[in-house]
C-alpha positions in Angstrom: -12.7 46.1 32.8 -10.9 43.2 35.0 -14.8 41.4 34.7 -15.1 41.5 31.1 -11.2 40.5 30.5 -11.6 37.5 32.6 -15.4 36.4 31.1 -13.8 36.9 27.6 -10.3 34.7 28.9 -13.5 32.0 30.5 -14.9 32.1 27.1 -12.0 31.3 25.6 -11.0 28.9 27.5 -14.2 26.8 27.1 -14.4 27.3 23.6 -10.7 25.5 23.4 -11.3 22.6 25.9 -15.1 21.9 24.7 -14.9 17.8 23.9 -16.8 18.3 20.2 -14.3 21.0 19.1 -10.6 20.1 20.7 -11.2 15.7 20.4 -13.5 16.7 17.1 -12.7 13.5 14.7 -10.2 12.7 12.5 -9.3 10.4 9.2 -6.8 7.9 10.3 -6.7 5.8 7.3 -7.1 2.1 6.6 -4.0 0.8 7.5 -5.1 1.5 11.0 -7.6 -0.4 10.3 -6.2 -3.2 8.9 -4.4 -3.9 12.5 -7.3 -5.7 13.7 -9.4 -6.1 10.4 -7.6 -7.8 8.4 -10.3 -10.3 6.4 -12.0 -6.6 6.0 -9.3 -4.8 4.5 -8.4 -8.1 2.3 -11.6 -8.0 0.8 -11.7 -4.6 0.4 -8.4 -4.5 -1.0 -10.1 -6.2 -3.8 -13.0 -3.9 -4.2 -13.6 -1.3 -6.8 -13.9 1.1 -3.8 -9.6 0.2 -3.3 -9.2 1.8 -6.5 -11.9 4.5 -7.0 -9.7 7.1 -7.4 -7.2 5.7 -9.7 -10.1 4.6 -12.2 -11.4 8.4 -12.1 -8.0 9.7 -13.0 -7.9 7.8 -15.6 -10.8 8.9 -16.5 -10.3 12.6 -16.4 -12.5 13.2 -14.1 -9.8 14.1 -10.9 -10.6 17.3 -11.2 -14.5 17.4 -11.5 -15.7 18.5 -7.5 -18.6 16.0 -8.4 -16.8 13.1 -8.8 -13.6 13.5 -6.1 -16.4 13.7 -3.2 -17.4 10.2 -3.3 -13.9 8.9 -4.6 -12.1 9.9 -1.6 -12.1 9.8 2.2 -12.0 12.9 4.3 -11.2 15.4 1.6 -13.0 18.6 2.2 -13.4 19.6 -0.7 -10.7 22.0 -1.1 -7.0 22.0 -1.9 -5.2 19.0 -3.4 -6.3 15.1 -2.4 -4.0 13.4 -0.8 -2.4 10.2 -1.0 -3.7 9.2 2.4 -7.2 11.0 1.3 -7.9 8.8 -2.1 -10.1 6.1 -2.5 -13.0 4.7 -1.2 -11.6 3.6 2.1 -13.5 1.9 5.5 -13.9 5.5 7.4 -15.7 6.7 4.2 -18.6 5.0 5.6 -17.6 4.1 8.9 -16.6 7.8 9.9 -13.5 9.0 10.8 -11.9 6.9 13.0 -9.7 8.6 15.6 -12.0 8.5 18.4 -13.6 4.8 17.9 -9.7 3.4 17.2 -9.1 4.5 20.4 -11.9 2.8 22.1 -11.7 -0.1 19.8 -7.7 -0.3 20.8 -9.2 -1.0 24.5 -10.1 -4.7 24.0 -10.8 -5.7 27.8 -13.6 -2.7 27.8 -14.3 -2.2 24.2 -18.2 -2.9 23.1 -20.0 -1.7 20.2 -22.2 0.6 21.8 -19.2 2.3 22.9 -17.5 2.6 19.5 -20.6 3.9 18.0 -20.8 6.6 20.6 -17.1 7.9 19.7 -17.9 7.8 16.0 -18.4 4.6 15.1 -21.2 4.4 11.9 -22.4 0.9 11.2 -24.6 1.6 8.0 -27.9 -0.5 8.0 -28.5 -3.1 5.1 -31.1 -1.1 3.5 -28.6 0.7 1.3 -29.7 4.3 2.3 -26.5 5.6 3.3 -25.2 4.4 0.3 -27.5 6.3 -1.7 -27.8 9.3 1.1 -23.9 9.8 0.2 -23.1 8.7 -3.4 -24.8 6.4 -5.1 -27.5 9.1 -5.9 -28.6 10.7 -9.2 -26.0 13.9 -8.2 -23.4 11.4 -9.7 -22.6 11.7 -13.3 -22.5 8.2 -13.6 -25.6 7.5 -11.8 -26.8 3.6 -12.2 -30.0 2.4 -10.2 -28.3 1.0 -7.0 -29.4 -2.4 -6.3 -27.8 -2.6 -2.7 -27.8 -6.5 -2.0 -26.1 -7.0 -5.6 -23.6 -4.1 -4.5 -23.2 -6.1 -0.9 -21.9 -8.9 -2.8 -18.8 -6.9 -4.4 -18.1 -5.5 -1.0 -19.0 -7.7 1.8 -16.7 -7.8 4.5 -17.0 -9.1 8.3 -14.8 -9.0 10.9 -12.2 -11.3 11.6 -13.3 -13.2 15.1 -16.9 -12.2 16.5 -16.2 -10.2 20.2 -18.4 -10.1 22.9 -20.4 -7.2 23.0 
C-alpha cells in the first residue's frame, strides 16, 4: 500500500512540475508588447485588426462563435470576451507571449532562435497562416485573400534591427 501511495504522490508530482503543463503559455496582451515595439503597435494601432471586434459588434455578429474566433486573441471559445481578449492583437499570430516576453525581456542573451523556441511564431510571407487561421472560406465573410495586398494594410517591422 505504502508503494502504490508514493508512485501515485510521484505521479502527481510530475504531472504538476512537467515544463509544457505548469510554464504552458499565456496571452499577455499588446501593451506588453508595445514596450519594445513601438513602430509595430503604431502601425497596428491603425489597422483594421485594432478594431476587429468593435466593427463586429456593431455588426451584430458578437455573438456568432464563427466570427468572435478570429476577432479576438486568446478567447477559448467559451464564457464572455474580455476586454484584454478583443481584437486582433500581435499574439493572435505571434502566439501567446508569456514565455518569449520573457526571453525577449533578456536583451544581452536574447536571439530569435531562442524566442521562437519559447513560443515565438514568425508567420512566413506566403500568407498560409493567414488563411490556415481565418482568412478561409469557414468565415461568413469570406473574400479571396490576396496576401501581399493584405501585407500592405498591416505591415509592421520592428523598431531597431538586433543582432541575432
Amino acid at each position: 500500500m505504502k508503494k502504490l501511495i508514493w508512485l501515485a504522490a510521484t505521479l502527481a508530482m510530475l504531472v504538476a512540475f512537467t515544463p509544457g503543463h505548469a510554464d504552458a503559455a499565456k496571452y499577455v496582451g499588446s501593451k506588453k508588447c508595445k514596450m519594445c515595439h513601438k513602430k509595430a503597435y503604431k502601425a497596428w494601432q491603425g489597422s483594421k485588426h485594432a478594431h476587429a471586434f468593435e466593427v463586429m459588434e456593431k455588426e451584430g455578429a458578437a455573438s456568432k462563435p464563427e466570427c468572435v474566433k478570429c476577432h479576438t486573441t486568446g478567447y477559448s471559445g467559451s464564457g464572455e470576451v474580455s476586454n484584454k481578449q478583443k481584437n486582433v492583437q500581435c499574439e493572435r499570430c505571434h502566439g501567446a507571449g508569456s514565455g518569449y516576453f520573457k526571453v525577449m525581456m533578456k536583451k544581452k542573451s536574447y536571439t530569435t532562435e531562442k524566442a521562437k523556441a519559447a513560443g515565438l511564431i514568425m508567420p512566413g510571407k506566403d500568407g498560409k497562416f493567414c488563411t490556415d487561421n481565418c482568412h478561409n472560406s469557414e468565415s461568413p465573410n469570406y473574400k479571396e485573400f490576396n496576401f501581399d495586398e493584405r501585407w500592405g494594410q498591416i505591415k509592421h517591422t520592428l523598431d531597431k534591427p538586433r543582432a541575432h
